[in-house]
N, C-alpha and C positions, 0 to 999 in steps of 0.2 A: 191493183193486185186482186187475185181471187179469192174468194172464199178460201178459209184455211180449217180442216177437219182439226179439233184437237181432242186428244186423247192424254190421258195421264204419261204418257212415253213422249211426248213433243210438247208439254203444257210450259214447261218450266223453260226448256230452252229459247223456246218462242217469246217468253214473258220476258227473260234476260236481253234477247239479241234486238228487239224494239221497242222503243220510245212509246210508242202508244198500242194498245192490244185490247179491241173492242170484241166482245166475245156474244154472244146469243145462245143460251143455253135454251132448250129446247128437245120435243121429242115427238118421236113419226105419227103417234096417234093424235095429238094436241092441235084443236081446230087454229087457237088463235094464235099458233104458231105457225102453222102454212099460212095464215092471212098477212105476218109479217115477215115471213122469210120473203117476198119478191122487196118491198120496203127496204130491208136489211141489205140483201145484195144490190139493189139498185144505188145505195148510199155509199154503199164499199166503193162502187165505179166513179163515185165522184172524189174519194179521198182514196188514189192509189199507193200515195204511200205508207199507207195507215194497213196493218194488220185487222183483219175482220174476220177473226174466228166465230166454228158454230161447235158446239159441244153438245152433244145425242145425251140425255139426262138419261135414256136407255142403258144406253152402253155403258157409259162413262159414270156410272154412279160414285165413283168415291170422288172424280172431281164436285161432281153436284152437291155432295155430303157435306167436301170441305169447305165450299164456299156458301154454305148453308140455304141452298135453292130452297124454298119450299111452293114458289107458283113460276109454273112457266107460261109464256117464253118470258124471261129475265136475262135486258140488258146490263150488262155492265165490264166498266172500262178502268185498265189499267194504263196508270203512266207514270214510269218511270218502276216500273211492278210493285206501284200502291195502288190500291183501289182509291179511284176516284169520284167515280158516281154505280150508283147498284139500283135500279126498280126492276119490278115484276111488272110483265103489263104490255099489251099494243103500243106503238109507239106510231105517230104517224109522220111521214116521211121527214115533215118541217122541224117537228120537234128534235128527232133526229141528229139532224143536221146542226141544229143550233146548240146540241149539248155537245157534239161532236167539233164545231168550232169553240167553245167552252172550256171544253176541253186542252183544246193547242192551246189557247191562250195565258192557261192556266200556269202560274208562276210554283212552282215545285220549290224552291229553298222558303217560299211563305208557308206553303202546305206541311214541309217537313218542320218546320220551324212549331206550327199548329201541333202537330203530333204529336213534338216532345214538349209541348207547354201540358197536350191533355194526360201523358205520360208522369209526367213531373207532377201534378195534383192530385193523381189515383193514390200517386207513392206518397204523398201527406197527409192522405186519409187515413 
């Protein structure tokens, strides 16, 4: 699959319609984001059924807002449209990869199960 532009107008429906939605946020002046955008798309072409969105921190300021960017480029991956993993930072292609199978493998009724254990002891504070 290719590169998918996202914008606050296709963020949500693209998060609902697949299972995993790795994102790169990013922006046109930012060195060590052109240094990982070929890394990024070349990783896309190895998991084509994986969503690999990039979002312009330019453009797209309130996605950037809400998801509280403050160093780009910053990957991070949604599954099942919970944030899974979130860093700022070069990423190099192996690492990539391996957070990115980390990922698939990853058991979502444990995670959700996690959630509402951390959910449940805020509210007994």
């Amino acid at each position: 699959m290719a590169l998918t532009t996202l914008t606050a107008a296709n963020f949500n429906e693209t998060v609902e319609n697949n299972p995993i939605v790795i994102i790169d946020f990013w922006a046109p002046w930012c060195a060590p984001c052109k240094s990982f955008a070929p890394i990024y798309e070349k990783t896309a072409g190895d998991y084509p059924d994986i969503v690999f969105g990039k979002v312009n921190t330019e453009d797209e300021q309130e996605l950037g807002g809400h998801f509280q960017i403050r160093s780009i480029p910053t990957t991070m991956i949604l599954k099942e449209g919970i944030i899974v993993f979130s860093q700022p930072g070069l990423m190099p292609e192996e690492a990539l990869k391996d957070i990115v199978d980390q990922v698939i493998a990853l058991d979502m009724d444990m995670v959700r199960e996690e959630i509402a254990k951390e959910q449940a002891a805020k509210g007994d504070a």
